[in-house]
N, C-alpha and C positions, 0 to 999 in steps of 0.2 A: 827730491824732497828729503827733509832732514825726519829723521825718527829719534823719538823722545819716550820715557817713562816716567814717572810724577808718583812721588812716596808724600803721602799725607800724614799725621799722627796729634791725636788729641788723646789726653791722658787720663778726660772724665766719661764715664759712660752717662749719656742723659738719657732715662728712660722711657721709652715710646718715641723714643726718636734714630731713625734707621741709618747706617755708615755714609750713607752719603750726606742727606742732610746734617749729620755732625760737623765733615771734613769739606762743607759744601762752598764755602768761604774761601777754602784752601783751592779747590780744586778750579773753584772760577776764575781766581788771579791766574793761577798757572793757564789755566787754559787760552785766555787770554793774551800774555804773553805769549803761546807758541804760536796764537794765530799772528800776532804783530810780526813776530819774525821767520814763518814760515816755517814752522816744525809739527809736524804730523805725532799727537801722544799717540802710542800703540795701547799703553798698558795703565791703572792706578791700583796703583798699592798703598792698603788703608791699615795701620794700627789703631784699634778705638780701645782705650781702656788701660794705656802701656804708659809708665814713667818714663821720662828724657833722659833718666841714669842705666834705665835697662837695657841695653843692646840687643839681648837676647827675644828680641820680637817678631811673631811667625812671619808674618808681611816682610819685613825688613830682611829676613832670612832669607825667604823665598827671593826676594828681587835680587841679592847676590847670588842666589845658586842660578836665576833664570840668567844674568848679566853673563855669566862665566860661556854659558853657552850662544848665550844670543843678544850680543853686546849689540848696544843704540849710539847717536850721534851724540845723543844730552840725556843726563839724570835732572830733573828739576823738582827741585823742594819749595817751600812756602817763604821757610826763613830758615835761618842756623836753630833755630832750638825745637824745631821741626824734628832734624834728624837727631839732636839729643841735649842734652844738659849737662855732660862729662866731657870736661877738657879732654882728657886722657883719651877716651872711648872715640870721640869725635877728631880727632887725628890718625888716630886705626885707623879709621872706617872710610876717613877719605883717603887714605892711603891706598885704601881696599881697592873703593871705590874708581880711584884714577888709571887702573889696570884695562877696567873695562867700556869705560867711556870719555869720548875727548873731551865734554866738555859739563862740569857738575853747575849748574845756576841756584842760586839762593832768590827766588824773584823779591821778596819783600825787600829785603836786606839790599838789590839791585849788586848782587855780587856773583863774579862769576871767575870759575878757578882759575880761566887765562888771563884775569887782571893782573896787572904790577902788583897793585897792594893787596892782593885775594890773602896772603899769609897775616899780615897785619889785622886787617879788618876781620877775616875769619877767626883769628885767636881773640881778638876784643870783642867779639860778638857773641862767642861761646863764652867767655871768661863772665860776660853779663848775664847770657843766660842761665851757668851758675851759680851766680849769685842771685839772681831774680827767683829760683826756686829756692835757697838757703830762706830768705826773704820770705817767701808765699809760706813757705811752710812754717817757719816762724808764727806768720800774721792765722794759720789754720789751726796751730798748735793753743796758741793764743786765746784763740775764738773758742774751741775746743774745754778748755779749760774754764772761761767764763761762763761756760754752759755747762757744764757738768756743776763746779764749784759756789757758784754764786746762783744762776736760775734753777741749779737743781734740776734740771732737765737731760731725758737720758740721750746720749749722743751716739747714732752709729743708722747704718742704713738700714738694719735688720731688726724691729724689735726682739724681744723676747718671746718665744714661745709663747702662743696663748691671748696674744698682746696685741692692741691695734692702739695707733694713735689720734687721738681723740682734733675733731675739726676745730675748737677751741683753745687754747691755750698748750697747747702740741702735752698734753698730758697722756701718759698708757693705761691704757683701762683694759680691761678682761673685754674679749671679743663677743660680743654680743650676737644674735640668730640673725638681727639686718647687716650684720657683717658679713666678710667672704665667708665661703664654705669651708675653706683650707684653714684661715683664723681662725673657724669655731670649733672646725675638729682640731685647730693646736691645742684650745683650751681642755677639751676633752681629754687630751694626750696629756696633756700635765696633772693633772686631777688622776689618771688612771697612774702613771707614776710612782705618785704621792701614795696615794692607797695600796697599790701595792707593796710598796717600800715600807711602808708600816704593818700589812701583813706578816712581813716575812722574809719574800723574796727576793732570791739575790740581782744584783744588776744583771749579769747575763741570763737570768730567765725575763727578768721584765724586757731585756730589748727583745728575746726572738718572740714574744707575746707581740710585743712593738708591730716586728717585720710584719707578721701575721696576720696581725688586726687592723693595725693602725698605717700599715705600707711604709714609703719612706722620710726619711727630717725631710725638716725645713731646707735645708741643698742639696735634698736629692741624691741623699746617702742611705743607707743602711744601718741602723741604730746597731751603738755596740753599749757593752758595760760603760766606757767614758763615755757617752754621751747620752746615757742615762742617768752618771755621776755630774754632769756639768747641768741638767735639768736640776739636779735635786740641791745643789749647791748654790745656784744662782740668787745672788742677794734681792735681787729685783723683783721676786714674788714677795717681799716683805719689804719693798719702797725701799730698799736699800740701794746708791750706784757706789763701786769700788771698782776699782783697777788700776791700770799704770797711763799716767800722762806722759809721752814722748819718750817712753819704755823706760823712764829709771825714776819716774817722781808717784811712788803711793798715793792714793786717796780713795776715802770714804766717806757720803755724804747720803746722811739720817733722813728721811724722812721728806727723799725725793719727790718728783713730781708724776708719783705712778700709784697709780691704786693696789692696794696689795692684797693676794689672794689667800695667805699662806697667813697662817697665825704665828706671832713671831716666837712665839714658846713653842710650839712645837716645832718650828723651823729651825729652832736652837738645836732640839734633841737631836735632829734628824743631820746637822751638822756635828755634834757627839760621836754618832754613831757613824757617819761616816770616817771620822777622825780614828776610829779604831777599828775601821774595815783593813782587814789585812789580805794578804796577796795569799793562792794555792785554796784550797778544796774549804767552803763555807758550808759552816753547819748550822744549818736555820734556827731562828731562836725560837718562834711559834708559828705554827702553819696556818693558824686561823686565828692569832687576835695580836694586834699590837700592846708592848707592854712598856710603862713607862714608869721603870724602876729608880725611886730614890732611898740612899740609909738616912734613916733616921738619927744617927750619931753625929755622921759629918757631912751630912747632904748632897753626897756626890754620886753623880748619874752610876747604874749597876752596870757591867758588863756582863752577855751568856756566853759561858765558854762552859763545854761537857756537860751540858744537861744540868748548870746549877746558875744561878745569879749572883755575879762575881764582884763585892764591894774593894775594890783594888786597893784603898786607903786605908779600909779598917782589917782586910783582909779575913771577911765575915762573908758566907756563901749561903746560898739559899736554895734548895730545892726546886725547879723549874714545874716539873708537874705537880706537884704540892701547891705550887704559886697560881697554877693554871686554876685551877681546882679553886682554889679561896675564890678569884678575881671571878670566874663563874658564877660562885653563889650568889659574890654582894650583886655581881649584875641581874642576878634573877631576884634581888632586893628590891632594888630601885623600877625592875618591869612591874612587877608586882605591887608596888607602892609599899612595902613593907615598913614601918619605920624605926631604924637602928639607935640605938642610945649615942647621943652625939659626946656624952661625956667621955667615952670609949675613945674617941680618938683623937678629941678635943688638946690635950697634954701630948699628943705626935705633931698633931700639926701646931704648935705652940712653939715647942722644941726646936723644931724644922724652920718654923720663922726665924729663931734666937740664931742660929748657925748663917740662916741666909743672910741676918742682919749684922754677924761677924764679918763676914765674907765680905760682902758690901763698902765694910769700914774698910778691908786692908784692898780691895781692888781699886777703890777709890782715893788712897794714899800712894798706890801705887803709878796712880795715873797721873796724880800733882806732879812725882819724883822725878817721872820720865819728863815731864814739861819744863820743870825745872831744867831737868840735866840739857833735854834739849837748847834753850836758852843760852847756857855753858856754851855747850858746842859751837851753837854761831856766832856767838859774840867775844869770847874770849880762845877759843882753841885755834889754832893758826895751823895745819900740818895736810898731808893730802888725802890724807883717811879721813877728812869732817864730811864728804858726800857719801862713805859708806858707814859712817857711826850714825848719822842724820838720818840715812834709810833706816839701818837696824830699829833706833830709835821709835821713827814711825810706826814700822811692822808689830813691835810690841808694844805701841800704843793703843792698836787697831787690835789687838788682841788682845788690851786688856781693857776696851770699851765692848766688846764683843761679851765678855767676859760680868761685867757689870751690867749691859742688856738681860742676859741670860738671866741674873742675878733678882733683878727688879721685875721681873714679866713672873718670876715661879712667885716673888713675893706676894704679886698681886693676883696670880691664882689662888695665894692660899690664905688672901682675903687681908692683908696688912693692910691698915691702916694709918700706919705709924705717920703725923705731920710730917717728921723729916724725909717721906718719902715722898711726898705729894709732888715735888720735880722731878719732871722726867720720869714716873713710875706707871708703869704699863696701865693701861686700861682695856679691860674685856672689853672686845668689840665682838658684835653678832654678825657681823656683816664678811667675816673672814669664811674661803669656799670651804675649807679646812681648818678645823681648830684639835688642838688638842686636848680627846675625850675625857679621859682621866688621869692620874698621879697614885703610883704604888708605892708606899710609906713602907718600909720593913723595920723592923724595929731585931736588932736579931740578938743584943741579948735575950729577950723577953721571949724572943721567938715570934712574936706578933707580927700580925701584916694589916694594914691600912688601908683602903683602896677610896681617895678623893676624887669625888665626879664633878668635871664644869659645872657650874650653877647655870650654864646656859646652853649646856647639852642634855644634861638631865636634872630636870626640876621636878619639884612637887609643886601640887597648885595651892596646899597656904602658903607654906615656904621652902625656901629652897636651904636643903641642911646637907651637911656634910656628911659621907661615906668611908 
């Protein structure tokens, strides 16, 4: 009786579905054949989940290190793109392979290595299965893109933290209580985050809080500072998708097909602040309140560095417990219902529009010029730097839409009405799980300080007046 071994490999994991029912297809032809000609399989060896370019597969590994020791009469496979999808690789390996057994069978394919034309046929049969993947992954690439770009819909097997996908219209919604148990405490887990990160706290205290509390991610890791940084960064809590399409083409699409939890002004700041998170020993900025510092000259977010509020532009600083101290009282203001002369701060937040409304004009000038120039590039520039001047391009366009976001969300905090912003200019929504509470105005000639509460985090019941 002749002995045989049988290597299967499919590249998709389908889930709920067990290694044999995957490779189940594969293993019955094979099997088949060895009864037609008398061959006893000893052994199946199954790769579930492995690309046809990887060689380096456990199963495939194993059955040459079992072969060396306990060689069989035949190897038989399903077809040539079975054992792989590299010309290159797939000549090794039968090379390997012919050391240890007399005789390798492709049964699909009905080829077997003592034919005459095994060399012909095995290279043209690989040479297609290479190409058949170039192809697939093309047509995945393809599909990929039409999905992210055009349905606005997010693409990837794992949603986001927090995130289940809705039975209707494949939309991501915040995980609801008739959701898994593990989804609703993702969403808890992003919320605690969030709050803490505007406490205070630096990323590696909130992850071992994390390990603590909340056990471990989403795969079953260990939460570190990065992936506490990759929660707090993720555009997808403010319906944003961006990334890389087939690792070298950017893109960013507004106003996804995902509900968002994150208010996108405060999701602004909180990407500020990570942009000036540095590396080596963090000196908290307040231990118990988030502070969301803007100057009133050039309306640029404050930085804390040594216990003062650092205007890096005007190069004007503010006392940190002094700051604490004001932002205290006006909030025992507003508990208290007390009601503050709005004229008082009416001329800061006036101000602070004027600047935002400067700003606006030259981010938006700046966004034409990039379109422009992009244009240039692909239509008239001919040289082999037009894929990376086209990237660059992007990246600072995306930064400077990012940039004009930020711009129109503080305007429409601080209540602009201006017709030329009625497009595209933010609108308070209540429905965000987080928003951002208030706006500290410094005025630091005058030495004054400001403090503007959401109208729809803290109201009064005739009206809601500024702080």
């Amino acid at each position: 009786m002749k002995t045989a071994v049988c290597y299967c490999r499919k590249s998709i994991i389908v889930k709920g579905m067990s290694v044999e029912e995957s490779v189940g297809y594969q293993q019955q032809a094979v099997q088949n054949y060895a009864e037609t000609n008398g061959i006893t399989i000893t052994k199946f060896y199954n790769d579930i989940g492995f690309t046809g370019t990887n060689m380096n597969r456990p199963e495939l590994q194993d059955m040459l290190a079992d072969l060396k020791t306990a060689p069989v009469d035949y190897l038989l496979f399903y077809s040539v793109d079975r054992l792989g999808r590299d010309l290159k690789s797939n000549i090794e390996t039968i090379l390997e392979l012919t050391k240890y057994v007399d005789q390798v069978v492709f049964v699909a394919d009905r080829l077997a290595i003592g034919d005459d034309y095994f060399k012909a046929f095995f290279l043209m049969n690989t040479g297609t299965a290479e190409e058949s993947r170039t192809l697939l992954l093309r047509r995945l690439a393809d599909g990929r893109k039409a999905k992210v770009t055009i349905r606005k819909t997010f693409d990837g097997s794992r949603p986001p933290l927090g995130y289940v996908v809705s039975k209707k219209g494949n939309r991501l919604i915040p995980a609801a209580f008739d959701d898994e148990l593990e989804e609703t405490n993702g969403l808890d887990t992003v919320l605690f985050i969030y709050y803490c990160y505007l406490l205070g706290m630096s990323l590696r205290n909130i992850a071992k809080e994390l390990n603590s509390t909340f056990g471990l991610t989403k795969r079953g890791k260990q939460w570190s500072y990065k992936s506490v940084q990759y929660i707090l960064a993720n555009n997808a809590y403010v319906a944003t998708l961006s990334g890389l399409l087939e690792k070298k083409i950017h893109y960013r699409v507004e106003e996804a097909n995902i509900e968002p939890i994150i208010d996108p002004l405060l999701f602004q700041f909180i990407q500020q602040k990570l942009h000036h998170h540095k590396s080596g020993r963090k000196v908290l900025s307040s231990p118990t309140l988030p502070t969301f510092a803007v100057c009133a000259d050039c309306a640029h977010l404050l930085t804390y560095r040594k216990s003062k509020y650092v205007c890096d532009t005007c190069n004007n600083q503010y006392d940190a417990k002094e700051l604490k101290k004001i932002l205290h009282d006006q909030i025992q203001e507003v508990i208290s219902q007390v009601q503050c002369s709005p004229k008082r701060y009416s001329e800061k937040r006036l101000r602070l529009i004027e600047r935002y409304l400067l700003q606006r004009k030259k981010v938006i000038n700046r966004i034409t010029d990039l379109e422009e120039r992009r244009v240039y590039i692909q239509n008239i520039m001919q040289s082999n730097s037009t894929g990376k001047m086209i990237e660059a391009n992007t990246l600072e366009k995306k930064k400077a839409k990012e940039q004009l976001q930020f711009i129109e969300e503080m305007l429409g905090f601080l209540g602009e009405s201006n017709e030329a912003l009625m497009e595209g200019t933010f609108i308070l929504d209540d429905t965000y799980l987080i928003k951002l509470p208030y706006l500290v105005i410094i005025d630091f000639p005058l030495r004054e300080v400001a403090v503007m509460f959401h109208n729809q985090v803290y109201t009064k019941k005739e009206d809601s007046f500024w702080r």
